[in-house]
C-alpha positions, 0 to 999 in steps of 0.5 A: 297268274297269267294262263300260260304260267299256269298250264307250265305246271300242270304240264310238270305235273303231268309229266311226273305221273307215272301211267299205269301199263298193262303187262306186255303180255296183253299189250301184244294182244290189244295191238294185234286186235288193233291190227285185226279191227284195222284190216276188217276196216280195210276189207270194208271200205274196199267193198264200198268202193266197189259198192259205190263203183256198182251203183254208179254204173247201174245208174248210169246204164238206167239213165242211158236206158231212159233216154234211148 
């Protein structure tokens, strides 16, 4: 039996399954949750930027101050 032969019937078994999905009630509610979670991350990579924009400039202005 040669591997891929074997990985054509597990994939026929698979596809057979059935999978189990929460009432669209609830999947509504993950999918905004997601949307929520996705956005909080957006809020916080924004704020490291200019974290990361902040320190640099700090830096920078230490530097410069240093060498005056």
């Amino acid at each position: 039996m040669n591997p891929t032969g074997a990985r054509a019937r597990a994939s026929t078994r698979w596809r057979r399954r059935t999978l189990p999905l929460p009432p669209l009630t609830e999947q509504k509610r993950i999918v905004a949750k997601v949307n929520h979670l996705m956005s909080l991350l957006d809020d916080l990579e924004a704020k490291l930027r200019k974290q990361e924009e902040t320190a640099t400039r700090l830096a920078e202005s230490l530097a410069a101050a240093v060498a005056a």
